[in-house]
Backbone as a ProteinNet text record, in pm:
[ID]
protein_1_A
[PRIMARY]
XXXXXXXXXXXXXXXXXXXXXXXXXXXXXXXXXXXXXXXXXXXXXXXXXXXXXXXXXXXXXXXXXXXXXXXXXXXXXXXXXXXXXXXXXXXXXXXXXXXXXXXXXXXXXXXXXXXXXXXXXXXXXXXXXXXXXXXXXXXXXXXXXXXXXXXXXXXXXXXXXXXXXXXXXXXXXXXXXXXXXXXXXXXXXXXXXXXXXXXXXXXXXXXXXXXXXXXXXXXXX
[TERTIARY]
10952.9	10961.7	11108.5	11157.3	11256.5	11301.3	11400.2	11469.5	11395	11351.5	11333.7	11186.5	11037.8	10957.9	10917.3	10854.3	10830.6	10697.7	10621.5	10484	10442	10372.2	10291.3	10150.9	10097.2	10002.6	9940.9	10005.5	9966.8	9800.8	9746.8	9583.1	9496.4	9423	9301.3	9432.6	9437.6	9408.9	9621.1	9687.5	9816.5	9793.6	10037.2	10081	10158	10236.8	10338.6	10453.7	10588.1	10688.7	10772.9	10842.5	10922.4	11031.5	11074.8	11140.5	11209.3	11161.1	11170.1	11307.3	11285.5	11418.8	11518.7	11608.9	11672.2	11606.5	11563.9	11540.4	11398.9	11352.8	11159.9	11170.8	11299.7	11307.4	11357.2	11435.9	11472.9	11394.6	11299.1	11194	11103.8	11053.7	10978	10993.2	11131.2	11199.9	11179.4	11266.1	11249.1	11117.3	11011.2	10845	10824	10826.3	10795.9	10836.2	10968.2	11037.7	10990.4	10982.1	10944.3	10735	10695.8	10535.2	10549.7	10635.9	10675.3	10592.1	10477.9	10452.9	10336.3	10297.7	10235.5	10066.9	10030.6	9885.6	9753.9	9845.7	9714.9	9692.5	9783.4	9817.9	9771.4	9741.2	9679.2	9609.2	9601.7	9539.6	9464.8	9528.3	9444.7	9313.7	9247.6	9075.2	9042	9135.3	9090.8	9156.9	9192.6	9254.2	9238.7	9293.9	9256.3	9378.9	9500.5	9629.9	9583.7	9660.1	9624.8	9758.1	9751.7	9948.6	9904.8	10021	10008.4	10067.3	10096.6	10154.1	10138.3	10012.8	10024.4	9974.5	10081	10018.4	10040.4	9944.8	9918.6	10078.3	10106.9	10263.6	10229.8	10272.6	10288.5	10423.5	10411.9	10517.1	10602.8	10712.5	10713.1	10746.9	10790.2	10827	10719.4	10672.8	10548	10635.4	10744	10799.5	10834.1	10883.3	10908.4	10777.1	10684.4	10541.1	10494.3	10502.9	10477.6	10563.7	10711.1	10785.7	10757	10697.5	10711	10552.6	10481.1	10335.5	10351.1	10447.6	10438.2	10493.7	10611.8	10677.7	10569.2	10517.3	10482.2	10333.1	10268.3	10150.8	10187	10317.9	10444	10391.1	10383.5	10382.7	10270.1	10179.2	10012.7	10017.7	10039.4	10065.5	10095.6	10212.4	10273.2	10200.5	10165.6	10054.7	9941	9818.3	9788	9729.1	9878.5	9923.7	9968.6	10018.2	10074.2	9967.3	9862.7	9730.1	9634.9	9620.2	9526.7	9651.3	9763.2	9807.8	9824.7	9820.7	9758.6	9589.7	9555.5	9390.2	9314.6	9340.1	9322.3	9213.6	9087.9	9022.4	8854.3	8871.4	8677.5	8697.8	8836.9	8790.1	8848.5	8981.5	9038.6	9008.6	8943.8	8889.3	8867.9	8781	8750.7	8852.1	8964.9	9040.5	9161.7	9182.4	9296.2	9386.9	9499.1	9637.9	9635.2	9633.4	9678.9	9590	9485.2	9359.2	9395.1	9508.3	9551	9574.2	9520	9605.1	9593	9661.5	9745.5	9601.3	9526.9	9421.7	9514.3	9481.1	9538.5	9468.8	9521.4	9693.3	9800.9	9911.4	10009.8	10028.8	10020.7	9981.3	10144.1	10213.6	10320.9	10284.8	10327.7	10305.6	10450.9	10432.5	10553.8	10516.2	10543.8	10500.8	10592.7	10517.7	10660.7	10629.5	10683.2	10660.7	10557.8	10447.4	10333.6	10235.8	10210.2	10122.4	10134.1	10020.4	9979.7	9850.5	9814.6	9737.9	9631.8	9539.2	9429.9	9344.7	9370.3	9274	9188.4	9209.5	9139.3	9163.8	9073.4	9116.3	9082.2	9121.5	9142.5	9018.3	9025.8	8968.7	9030.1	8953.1	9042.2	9069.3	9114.5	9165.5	9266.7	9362.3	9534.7	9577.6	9631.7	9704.8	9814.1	9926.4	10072.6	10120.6	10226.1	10269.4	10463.6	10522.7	10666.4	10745.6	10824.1	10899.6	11036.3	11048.7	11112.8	11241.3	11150.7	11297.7	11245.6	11304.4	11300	11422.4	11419.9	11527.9	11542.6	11711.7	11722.3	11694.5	11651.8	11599.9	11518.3	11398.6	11290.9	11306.4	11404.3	11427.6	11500.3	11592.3	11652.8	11535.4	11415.5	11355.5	11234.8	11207.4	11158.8	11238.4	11396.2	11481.2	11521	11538.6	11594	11526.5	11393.5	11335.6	11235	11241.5	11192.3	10989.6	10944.5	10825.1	10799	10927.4	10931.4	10987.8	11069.8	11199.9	11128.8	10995	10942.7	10841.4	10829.1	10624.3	10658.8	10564.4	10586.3	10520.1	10471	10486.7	10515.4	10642.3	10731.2	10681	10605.1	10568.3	10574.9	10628.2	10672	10704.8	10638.7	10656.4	10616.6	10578.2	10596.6	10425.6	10383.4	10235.5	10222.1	10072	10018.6	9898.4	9862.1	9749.6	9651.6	9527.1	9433.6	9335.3	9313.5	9201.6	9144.1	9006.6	8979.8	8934.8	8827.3	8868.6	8871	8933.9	9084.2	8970.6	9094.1	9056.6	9191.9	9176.5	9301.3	9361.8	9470.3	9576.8	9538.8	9511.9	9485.2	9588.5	9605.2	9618.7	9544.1	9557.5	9448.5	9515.5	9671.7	9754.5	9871.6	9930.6	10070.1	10136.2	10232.2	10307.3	10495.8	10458.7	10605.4	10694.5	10788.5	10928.6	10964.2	10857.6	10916.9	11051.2	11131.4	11242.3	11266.8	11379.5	11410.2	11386.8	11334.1	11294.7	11176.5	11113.1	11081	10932.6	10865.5	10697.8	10665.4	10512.4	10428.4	10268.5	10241	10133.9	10007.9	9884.9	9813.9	9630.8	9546.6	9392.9	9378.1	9315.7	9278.8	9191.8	9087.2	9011	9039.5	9146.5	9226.7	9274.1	9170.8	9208.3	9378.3	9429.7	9590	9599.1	9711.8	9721	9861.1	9926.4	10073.9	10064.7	10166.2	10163.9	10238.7	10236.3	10298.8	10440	10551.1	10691.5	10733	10796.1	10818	10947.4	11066	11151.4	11119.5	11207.6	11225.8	11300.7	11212.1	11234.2	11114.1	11186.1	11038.9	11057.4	10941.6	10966.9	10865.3	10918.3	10847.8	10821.5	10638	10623.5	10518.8	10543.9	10453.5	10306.5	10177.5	10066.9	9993.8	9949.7	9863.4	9748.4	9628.7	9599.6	9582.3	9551.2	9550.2	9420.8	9336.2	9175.3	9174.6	9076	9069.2	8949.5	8920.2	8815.6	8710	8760.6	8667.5	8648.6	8678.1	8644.1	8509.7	8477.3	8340.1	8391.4	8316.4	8375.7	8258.7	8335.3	8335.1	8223.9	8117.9	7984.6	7971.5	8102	8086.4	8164.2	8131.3	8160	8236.2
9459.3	9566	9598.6	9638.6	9657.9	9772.7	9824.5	10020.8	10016.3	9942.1	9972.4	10039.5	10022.6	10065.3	10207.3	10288.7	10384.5	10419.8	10499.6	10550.1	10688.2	10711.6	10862	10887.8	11035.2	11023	11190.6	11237.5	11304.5	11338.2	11253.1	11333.5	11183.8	11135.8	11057.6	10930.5	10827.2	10700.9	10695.9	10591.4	10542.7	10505.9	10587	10519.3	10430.7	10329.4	10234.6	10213.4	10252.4	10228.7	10135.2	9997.6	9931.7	9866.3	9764	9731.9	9570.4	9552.9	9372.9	9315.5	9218	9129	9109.3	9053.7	9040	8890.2	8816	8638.2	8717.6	8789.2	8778.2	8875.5	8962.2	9036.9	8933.6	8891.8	8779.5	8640.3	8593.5	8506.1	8588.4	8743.2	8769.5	8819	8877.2	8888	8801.8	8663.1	8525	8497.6	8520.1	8478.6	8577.1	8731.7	8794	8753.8	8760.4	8733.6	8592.9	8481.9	8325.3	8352.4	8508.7	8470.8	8588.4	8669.3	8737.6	8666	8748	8678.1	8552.9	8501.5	8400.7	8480.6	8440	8498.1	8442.1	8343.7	8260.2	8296.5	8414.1	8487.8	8590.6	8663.2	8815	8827.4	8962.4	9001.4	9136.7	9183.5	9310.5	9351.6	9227.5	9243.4	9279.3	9244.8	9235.8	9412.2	9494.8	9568.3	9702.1	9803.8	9956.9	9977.7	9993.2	10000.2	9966.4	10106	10111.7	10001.9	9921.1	9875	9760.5	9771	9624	9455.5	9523	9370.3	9348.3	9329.3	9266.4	9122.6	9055.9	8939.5	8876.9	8735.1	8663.2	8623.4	8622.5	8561	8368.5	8303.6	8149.9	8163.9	8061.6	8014.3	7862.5	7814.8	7676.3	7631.1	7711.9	7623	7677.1	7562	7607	7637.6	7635.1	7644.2	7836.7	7857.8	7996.7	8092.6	8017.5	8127.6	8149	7988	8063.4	8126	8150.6	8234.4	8388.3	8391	8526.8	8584.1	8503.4	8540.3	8580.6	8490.9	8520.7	8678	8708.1	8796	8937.6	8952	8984.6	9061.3	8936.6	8965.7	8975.3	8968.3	9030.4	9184.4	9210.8	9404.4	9453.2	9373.2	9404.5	9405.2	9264.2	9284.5	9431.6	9438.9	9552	9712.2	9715.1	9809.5	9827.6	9688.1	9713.6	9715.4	9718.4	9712.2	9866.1	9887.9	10073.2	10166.2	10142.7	10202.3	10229.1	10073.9	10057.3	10168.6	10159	10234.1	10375.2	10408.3	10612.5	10604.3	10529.7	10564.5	10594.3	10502	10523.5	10365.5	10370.7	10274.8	10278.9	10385.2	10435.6	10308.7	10278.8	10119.6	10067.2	10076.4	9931.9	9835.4	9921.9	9890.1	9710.6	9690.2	9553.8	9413.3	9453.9	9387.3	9336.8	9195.1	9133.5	9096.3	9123.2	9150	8992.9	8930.5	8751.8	8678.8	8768.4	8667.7	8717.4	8843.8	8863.1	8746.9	8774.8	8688.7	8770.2	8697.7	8752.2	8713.7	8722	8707.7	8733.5	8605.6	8538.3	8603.7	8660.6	8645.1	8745.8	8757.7	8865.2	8871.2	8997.7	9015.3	9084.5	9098.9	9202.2	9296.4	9447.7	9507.7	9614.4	9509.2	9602.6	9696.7	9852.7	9976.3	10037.9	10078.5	10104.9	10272.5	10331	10464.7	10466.3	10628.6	10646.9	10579.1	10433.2	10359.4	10426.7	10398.4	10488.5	10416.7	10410.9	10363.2	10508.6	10502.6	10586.9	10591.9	10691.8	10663.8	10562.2	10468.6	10317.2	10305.5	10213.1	10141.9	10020.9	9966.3	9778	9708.9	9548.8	9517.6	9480.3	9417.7	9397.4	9477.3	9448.5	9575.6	9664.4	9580.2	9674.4	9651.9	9717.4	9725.9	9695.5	9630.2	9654.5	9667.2	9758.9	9729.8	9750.2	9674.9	9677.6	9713.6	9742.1	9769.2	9658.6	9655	9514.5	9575.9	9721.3	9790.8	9930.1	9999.7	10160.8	10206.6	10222.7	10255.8	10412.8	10452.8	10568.9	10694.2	10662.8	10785.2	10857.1	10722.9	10810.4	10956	10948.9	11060.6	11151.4	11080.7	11235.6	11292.9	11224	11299.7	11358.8	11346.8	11430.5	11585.9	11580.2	11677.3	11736.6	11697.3	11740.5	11757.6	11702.9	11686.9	11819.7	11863	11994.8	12018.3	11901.2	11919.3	11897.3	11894.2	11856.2	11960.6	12056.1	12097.6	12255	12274	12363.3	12402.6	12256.8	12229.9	12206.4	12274.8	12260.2	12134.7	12031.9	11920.8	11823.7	11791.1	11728	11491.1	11459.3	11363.7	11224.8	11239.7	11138.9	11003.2	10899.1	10758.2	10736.4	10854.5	10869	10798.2	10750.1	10681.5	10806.2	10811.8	10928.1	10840.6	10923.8	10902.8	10999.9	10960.2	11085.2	11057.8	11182.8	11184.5	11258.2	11304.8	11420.2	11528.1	11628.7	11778.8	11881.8	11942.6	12046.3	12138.8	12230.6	12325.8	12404.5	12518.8	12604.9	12540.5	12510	12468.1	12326.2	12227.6	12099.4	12011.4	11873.4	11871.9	11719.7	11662.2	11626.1	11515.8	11502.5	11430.7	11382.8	11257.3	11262.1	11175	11213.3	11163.4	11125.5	10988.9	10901.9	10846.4	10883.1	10841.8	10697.9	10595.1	10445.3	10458.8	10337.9	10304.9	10164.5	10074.7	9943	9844.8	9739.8	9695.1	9755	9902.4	9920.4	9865.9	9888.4	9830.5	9917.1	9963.5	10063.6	9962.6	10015.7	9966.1	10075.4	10026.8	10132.8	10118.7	10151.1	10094.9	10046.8	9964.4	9926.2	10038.7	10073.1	10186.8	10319.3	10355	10469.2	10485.3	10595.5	10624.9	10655	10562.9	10588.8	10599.5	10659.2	10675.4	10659.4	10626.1	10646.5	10685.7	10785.3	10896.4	10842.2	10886.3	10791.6	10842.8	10806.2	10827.4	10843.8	10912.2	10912.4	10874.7	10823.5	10736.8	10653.2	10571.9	10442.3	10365.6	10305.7	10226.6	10188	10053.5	9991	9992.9	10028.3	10009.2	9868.6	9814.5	9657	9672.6	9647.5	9642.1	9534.7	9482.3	9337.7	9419.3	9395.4	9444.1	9367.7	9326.1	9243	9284.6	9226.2	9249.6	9177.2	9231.1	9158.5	9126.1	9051	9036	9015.8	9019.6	9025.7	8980.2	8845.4	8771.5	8803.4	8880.8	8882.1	9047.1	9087.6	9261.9	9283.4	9387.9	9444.2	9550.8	9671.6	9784.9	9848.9	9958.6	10050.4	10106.9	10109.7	10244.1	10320.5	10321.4	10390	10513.4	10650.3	10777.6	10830.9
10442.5	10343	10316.9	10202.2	10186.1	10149.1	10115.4	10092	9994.2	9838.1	9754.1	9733.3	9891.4	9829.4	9867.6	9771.1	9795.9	9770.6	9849	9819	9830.3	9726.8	9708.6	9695.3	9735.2	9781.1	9733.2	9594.1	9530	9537.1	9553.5	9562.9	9632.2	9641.9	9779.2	9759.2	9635.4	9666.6	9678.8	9721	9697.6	9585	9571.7	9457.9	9523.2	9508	9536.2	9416.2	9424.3	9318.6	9427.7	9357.7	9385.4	9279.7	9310.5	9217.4	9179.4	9098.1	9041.7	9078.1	9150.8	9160.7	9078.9	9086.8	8960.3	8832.3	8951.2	8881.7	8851.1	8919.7	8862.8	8711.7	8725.8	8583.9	8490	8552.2	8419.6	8390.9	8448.5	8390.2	8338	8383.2	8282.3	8145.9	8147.7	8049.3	7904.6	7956.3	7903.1	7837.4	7974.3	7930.9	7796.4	7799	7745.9	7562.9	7584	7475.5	7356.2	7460.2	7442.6	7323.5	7391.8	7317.4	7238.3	7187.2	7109	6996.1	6902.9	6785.2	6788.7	6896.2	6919.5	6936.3	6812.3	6818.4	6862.7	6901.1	6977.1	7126.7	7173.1	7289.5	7277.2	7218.9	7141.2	7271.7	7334.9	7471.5	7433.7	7290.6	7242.7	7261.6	7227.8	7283.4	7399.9	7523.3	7640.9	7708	7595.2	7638.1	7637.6	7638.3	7586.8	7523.2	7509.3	7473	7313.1	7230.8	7131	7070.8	7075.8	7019	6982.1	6849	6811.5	6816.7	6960.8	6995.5	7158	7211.8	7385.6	7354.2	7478.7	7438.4	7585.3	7602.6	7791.9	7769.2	7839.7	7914	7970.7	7862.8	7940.6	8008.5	8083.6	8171.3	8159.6	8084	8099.5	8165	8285.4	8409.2	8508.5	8607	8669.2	8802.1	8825.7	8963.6	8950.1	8839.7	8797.8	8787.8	8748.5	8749.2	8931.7	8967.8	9135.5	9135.5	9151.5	9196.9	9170.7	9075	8995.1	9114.1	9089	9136.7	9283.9	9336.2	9491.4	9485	9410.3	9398.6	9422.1	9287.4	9306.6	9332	9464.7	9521.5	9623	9689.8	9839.1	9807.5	9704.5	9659.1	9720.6	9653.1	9679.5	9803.9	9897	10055.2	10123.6	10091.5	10143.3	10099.1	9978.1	9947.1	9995.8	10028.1	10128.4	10246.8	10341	10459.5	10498.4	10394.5	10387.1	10399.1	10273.8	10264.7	10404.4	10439.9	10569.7	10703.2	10683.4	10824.2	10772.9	10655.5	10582.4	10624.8	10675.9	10690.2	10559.6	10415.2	10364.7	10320.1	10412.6	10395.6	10380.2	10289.5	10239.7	10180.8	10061.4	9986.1	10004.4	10102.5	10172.1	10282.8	10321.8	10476.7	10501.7	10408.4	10459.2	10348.3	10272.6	10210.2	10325.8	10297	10343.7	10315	10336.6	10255.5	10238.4	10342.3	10361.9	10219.3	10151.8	10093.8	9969.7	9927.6	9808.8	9716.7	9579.5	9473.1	9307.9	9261.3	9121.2	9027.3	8927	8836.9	8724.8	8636.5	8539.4	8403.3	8289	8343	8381.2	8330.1	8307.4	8161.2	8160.1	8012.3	7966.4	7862	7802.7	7682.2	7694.4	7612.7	7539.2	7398.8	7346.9	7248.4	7310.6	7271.1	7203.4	7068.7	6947.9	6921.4	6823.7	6818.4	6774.1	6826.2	6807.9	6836.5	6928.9	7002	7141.6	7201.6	7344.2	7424.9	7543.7	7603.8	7671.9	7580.1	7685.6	7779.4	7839.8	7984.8	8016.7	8092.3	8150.9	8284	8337.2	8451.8	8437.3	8547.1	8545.7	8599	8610.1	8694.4	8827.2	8936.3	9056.7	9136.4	9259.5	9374.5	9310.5	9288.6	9248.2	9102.5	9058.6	8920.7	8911.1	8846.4	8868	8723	8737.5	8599.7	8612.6	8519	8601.2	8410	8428.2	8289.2	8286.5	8152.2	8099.8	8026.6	7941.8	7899.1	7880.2	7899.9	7847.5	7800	7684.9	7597.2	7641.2	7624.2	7700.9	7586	7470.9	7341.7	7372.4	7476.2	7495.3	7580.4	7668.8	7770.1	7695.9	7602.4	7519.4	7414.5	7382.4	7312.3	7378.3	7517.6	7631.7	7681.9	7654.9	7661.9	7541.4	7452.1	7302.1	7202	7193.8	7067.9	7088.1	6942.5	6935.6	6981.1	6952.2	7015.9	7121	7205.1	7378.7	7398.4	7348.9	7485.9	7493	7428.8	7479.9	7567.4	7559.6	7653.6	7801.7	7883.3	8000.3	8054.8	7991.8	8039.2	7897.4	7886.9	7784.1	7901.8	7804.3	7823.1	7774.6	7655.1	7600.2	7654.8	7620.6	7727.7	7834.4	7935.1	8051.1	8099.9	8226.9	8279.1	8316	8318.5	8421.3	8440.6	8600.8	8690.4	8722.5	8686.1	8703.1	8809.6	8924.4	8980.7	9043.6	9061	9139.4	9080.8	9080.4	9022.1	9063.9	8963.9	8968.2	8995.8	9103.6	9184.2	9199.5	9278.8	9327.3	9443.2	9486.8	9567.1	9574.6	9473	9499.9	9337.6	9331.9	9218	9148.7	8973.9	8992.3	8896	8887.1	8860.9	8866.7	8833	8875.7	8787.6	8737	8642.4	8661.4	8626.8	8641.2	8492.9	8490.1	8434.4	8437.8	8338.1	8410.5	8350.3	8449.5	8456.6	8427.4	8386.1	8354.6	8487.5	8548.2	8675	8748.7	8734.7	8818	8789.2	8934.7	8895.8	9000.6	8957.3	9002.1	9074.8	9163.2	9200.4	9199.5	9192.3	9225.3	9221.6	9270.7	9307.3	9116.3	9089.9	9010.5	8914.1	9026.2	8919	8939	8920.2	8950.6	8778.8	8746	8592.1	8536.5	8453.6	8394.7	8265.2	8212.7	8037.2	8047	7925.8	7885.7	7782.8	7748.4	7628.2	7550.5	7420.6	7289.4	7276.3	7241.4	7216.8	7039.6	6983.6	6856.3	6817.5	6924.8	6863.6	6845.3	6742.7	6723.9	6766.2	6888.5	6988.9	7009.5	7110.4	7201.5	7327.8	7380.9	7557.8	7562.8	7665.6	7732.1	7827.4	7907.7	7992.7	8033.6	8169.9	8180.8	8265.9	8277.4	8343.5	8440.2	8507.3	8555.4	8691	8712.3	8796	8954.8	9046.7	9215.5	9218.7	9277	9309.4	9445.3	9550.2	9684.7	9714.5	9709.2	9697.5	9822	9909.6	10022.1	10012.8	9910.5	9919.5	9921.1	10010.8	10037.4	10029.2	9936.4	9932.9	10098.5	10152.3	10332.4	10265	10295.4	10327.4	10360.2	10467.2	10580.1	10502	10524.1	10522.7	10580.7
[MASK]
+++++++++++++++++++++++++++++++++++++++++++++++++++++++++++++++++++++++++++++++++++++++++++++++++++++++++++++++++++++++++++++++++++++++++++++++++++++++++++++++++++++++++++++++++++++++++++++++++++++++++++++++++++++++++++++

C-alpha cells in the first residue's frame, strides 16, 4: 500500500480514494483521446450518464492494457483487504482479493456543460472511477458563480454517494471534489450521482467495473 490511499467510512459500506500513476494516466489519457468520436464505441446504451459522448476504451498496445488492468485491480486488492480488516463483511465476507479481475470494458466519459449522471449503481463487486481532467472553472463556479455562492451545498461537478436513511445524528451521504489523477473506489451497488457543471468546459473521466467470480454474498447477520 502506498501514502496515496485513503479510505472513508461516512455511513455502512467503504469509500477508497487513491491515485493513478503517472504511465497508467498517460495511456489512459492517450486511449481516451485515440476513441474520441468513434461510434462504433458508443457505450451510451450500456449506461445511465446523461452525456453525449462515453465511449469503450480500445487499447493498441496489448502490453499497456495489462499494465493498466493490473494497475488498477492492485486498488480493488487493497480495497478489499482494507474492508475485510474494518469488519466490514455482511458482503465481503466470502470475496477474494487474489480472484479479483477488471470486466471489460473501461469505458470514458466526456462531460460537457449541463450533462450529469443520475443516481445508479453498477454491476460487479467494486466500481472505480479515476479523472483524466477537471478543469479548474468548475471550482471557481462552485465558489463564484451566483447560483452557487449562496447554497449550502454548492455542487457543481462534484460525485456524490448515497446510502441509508436519514435520521438524527446519522448521515446518509458523502460528497467528493474529483481531482486530475485521482480514482475513487467503491461497492458496486452503492447508489452514486454527479451533478451537472455550467461552465464551458469538459471534465474526463475513465469508469470501469471489478467482478469476483467466486462471490457468495454472507447470510449471515
Amino acid at each position: 500500500m502506498s501514502n496515496h490511499e485513503q479510505f472513508f467510512t461516512p455511513f455502512g459500506p467503504v469509500i477508497m480514494k487513491t491515485q493513478l500513476t503517472q504511465a497508467t494516466f498517460d495511456i489512459l489519457r492517450v486511449s481516451a483521446n485515440s476513441v474520441r468520436g468513434d461510434y462504433t464505441q458508443d457505450f451510451r446504451d450500456k449506461l445511465a450518464g446523461n452525456l453525449e459522448e462515453e465511449f469503450k476504451l480500445n487499447f493498441k498496445d496489448p502490453n499497456e492494457k495489462q499494465s493498466v488492468y493490473e494497475e488498477l485491480v492492485s486498488y480493488a486488492k487493497m480495497y478489499v483487504n482494507k474492508a475485510r480488516g474494518m469488519y466490514r463483511v455482511k458482503r465481503f465476507g466470502s470475496i477474494k482479493a487474489k480472484n479479483l479481475r477488471l470486466a471489460d470494458p473501461i469505458w470514458v466519459n466526456f462531460m460537457k456543460a449541463g450533462e450529469w449522471n443520475p443516481s445508479h449503481f453498477h454491476h460487479g463487486v467494486i466500481s472505480l472511477v479515476a479523472y483524466l481532467s477537471v478543469p479548474p472553472e468548475i471550482k471557481i463556479e462552485r465558489e463564484e458563480a451566483e447560483h452557487s455562492i449562496k447554497s449550502n451545498q454548492p455542487t457543481a461537478g462534484k460525485i456524490q454517494w448515497t446510502y441509508g436513511e436519514s435520521m438524527h445524528f446519522s448521515q446518509t451521504y458523502y460528497t467528493a471534489t474529483p481531482q486530475e489523477g485521482q480514482v475513487w473506489l467503491f461497492p458496486a451497488d452503492l447508489k452514486h450521482m454527479v451533478y451537472p457543471f455550467k461552465s464551458d468546459v469538459e471534465r474526463v473521466s475513465i469508469s470501469c467495473n471489478i467482478e469476483a467470480p467466486n462471490f457468495e454474498v454472507n447470510k449471515i447477520i
